[in-house]
C-alpha positions as a Markdown table, in Angstrom:
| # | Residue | x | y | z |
|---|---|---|---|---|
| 1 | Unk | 46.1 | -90.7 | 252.7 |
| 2 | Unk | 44.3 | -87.6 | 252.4 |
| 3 | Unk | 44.4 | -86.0 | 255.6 |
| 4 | Unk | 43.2 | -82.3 | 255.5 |
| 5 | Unk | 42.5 | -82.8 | 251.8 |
| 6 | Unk | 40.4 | -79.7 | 250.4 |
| 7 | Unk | 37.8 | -81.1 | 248.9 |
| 8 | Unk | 35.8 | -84.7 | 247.8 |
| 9 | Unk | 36.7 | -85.6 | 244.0 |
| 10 | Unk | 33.5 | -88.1 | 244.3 |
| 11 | Unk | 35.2 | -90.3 | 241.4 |
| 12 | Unk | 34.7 | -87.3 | 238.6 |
| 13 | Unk | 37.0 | -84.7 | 236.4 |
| 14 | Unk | 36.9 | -81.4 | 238.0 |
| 15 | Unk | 34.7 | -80.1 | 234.8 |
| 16 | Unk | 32.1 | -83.2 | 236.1 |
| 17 | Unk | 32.1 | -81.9 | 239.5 |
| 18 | Unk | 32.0 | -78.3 | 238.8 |
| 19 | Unk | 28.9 | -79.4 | 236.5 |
| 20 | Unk | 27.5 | -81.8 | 239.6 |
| 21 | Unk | 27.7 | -79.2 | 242.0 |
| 22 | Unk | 26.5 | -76.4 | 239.9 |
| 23 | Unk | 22.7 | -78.6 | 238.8 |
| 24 | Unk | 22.5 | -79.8 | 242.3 |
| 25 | Unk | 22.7 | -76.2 | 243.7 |
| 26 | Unk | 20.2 | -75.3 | 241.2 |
| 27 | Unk | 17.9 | -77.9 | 242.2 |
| 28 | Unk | 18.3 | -77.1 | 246.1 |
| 29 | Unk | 17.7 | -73.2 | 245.1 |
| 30 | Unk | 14.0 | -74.3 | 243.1 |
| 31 | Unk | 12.8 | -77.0 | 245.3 |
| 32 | Unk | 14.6 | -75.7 | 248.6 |
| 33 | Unk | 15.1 | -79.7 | 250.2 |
| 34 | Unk | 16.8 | -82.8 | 247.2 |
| 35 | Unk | 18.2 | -85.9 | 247.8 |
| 36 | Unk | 21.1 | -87.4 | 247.4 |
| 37 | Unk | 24.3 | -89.4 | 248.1 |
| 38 | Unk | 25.6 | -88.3 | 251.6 |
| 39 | Unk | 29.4 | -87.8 | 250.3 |
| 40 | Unk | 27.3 | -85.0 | 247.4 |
| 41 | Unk | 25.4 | -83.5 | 250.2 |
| 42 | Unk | 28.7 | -82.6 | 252.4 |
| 43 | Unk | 30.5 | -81.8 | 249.4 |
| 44 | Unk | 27.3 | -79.2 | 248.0 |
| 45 | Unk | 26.6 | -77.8 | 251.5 |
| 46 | Unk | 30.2 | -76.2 | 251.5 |
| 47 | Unk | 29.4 | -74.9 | 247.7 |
| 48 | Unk | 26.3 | -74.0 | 248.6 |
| 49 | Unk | 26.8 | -71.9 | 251.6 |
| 50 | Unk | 29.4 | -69.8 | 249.7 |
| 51 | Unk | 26.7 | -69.0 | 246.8 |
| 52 | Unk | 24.4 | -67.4 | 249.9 |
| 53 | Unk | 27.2 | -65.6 | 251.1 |
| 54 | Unk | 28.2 | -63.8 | 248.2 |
| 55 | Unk | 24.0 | -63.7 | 247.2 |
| 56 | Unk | 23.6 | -61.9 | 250.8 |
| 57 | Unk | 25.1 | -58.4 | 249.9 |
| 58 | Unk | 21.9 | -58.5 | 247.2 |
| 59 | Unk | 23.4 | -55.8 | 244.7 |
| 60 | Unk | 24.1 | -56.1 | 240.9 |
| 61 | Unk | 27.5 | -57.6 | 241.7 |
| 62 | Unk | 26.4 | -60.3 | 244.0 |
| 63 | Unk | 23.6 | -61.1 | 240.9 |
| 64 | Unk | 27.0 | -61.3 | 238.0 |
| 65 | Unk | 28.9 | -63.6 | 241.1 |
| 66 | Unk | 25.8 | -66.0 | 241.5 |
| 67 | Unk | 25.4 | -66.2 | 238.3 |
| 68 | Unk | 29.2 | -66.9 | 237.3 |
| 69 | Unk | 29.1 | -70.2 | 239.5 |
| 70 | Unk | 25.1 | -70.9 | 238.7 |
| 71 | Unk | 24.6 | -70.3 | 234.5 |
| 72 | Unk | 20.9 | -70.0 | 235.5 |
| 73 | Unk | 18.7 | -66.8 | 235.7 |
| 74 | Unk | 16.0 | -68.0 | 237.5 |
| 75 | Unk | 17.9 | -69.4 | 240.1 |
| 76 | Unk | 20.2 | -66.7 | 240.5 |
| 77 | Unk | 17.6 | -64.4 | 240.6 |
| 78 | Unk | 15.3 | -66.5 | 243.7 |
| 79 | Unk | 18.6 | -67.0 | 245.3 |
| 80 | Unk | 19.6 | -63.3 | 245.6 |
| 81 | Unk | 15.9 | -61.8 | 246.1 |
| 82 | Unk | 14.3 | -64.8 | 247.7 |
| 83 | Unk | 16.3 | -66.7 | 249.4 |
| 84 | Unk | 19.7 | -64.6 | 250.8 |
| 85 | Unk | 18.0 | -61.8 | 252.5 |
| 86 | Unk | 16.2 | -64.3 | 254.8 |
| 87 | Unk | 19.6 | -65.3 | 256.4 |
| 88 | Unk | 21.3 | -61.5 | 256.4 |
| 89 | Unk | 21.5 | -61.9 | 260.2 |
| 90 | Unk | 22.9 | -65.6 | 260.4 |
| 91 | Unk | 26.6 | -66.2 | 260.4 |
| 92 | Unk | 26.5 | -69.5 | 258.4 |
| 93 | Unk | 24.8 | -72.3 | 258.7 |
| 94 | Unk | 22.1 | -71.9 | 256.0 |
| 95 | Unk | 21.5 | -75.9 | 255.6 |
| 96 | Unk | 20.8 | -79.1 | 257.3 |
| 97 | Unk | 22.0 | -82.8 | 256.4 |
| 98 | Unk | 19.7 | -85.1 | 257.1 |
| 99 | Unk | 20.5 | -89.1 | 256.7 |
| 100 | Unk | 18.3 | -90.8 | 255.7 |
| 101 | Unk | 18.7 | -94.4 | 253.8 |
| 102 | Unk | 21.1 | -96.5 | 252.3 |
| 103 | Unk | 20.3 | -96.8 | 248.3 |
| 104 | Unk | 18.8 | -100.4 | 247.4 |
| 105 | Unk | 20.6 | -101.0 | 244.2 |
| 106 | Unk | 24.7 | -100.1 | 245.7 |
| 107 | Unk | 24.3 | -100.0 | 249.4 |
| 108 | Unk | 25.0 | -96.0 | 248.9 |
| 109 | Unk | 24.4 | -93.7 | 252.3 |
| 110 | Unk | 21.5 | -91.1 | 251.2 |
| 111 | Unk | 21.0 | -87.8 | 252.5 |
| 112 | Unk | 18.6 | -84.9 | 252.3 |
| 113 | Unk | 20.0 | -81.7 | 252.4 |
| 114 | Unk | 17.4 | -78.7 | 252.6 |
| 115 | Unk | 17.4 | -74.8 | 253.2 |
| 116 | Unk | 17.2 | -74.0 | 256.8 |
């Protein structure tokens, strides 16, 4: 059983997830709303919320932090100029999970997590 379990493996190595997570945050941080798999969406929006966190302080270390979890300049660079300083005064909360669907070819549960 896995109650009070960190974290979701979704079926993957941790260097698969780390690599899932990382080009699904990247995605979010360009296009600002993505779809997915609903299990992905929970699973990013807990990633996700930690990169604006640490992007919210908006100096050259939050910029090397970003980009340590990120490997992308452009997105590090929208997510620390663009996107963090609009949620300075917000204590969390900086998406929304939408259901949508359920996926015609596996019956999966699809999601729609955007930028708030």
């Amino acid at each position: 059983m896995r109650h009070k379990h960190g974290y979701r493996k979704l079926s993957r190595t941790s260097a698969h997830r780390a690599a899932l997570l990382k080009n699904l945050s990247i995605a979010l941080t360009r296009e600002g709303r993505i779809e997915t798999t609903l299990p992905k969406a929970k699973e990013l929006r807990s990633y996700y919320e930690k990169l604006i966190t640490k992007a919210s302080a908006g100096d050259f270390n939050a910029h090397r932090a970003v980009f340590a979890m990120l490997q992308d300049k452009e997105a590090t660079n929208k997510l620390v100029t663009e996107i963090a300083p609009e949620y300075k005064e917000r204590n969390g909360g900086y998406t929304r999970i939408i259901k949508t669907r359920t996926r015609r070819g596996d019956a999966a549960p699809m999601a729609i997590i955007e930028l708030v």
